[in-house]
C-alpha distance (Angstrom), angle and dihedral (degrees) to the residues before:
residue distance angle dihedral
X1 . . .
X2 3.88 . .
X3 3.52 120.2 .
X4 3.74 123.0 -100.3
X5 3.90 110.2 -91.9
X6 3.85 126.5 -175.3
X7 3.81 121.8 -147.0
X8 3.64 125.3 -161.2
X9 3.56 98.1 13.4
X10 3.83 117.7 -167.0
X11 3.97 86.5 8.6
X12 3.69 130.1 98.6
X13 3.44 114.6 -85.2
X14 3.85 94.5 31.8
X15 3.55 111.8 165.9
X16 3.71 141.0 162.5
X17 4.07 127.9 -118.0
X18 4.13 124.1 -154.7
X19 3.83 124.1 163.0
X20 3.54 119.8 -146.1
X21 3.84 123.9 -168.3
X22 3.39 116.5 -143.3
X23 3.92 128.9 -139.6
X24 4.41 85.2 -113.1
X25 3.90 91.5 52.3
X26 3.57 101.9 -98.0
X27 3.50 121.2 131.8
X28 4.39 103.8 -149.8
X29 4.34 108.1 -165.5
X30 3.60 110.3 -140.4
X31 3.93 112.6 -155.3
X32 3.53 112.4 -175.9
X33 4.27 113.8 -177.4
X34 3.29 128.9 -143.9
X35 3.57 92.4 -139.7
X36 4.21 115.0 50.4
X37 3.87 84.2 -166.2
X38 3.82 89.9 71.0
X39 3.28 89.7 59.4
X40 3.38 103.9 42.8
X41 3.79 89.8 50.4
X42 3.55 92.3 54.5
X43 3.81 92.0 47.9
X44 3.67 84.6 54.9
X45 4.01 92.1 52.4
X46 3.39 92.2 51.5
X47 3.73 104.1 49.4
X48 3.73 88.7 49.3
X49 3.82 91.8 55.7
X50 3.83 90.1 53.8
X51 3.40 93.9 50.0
X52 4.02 92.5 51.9
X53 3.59 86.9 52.0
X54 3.61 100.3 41.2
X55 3.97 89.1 48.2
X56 3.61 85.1 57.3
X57 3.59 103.8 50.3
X58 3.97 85.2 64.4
């Protein structure tokens, strides 16, 4: 297991990284921000992009 490392500490976006090997081999990244409103925000971006792209497959 890797230690916990923070990026972008004191910035927006700040967040926290932490690898955890599972029992099958896989290796799942847990990235918990300090700041839910970064990812909400994003989440927002990026279902307005799919809908613009989705609108225009029609």
């Amino acid at each position: 297991m890797a230690e916990p490392h923070i990026h972008f500490k004191g910035r927006p976006g700040e967040q926290a990284t932490m690898f955890l090997p599972g029992s099958c081999g896989n290796t799942p990244e847990f990235k918990p921000f300090a700041d839910r409103a970064v990812v909400r925000d994003a989440a927002r971006r990026e279902r307005r992009r799919w809908k613009r792209m989705t609108c225009r497959s029609w």
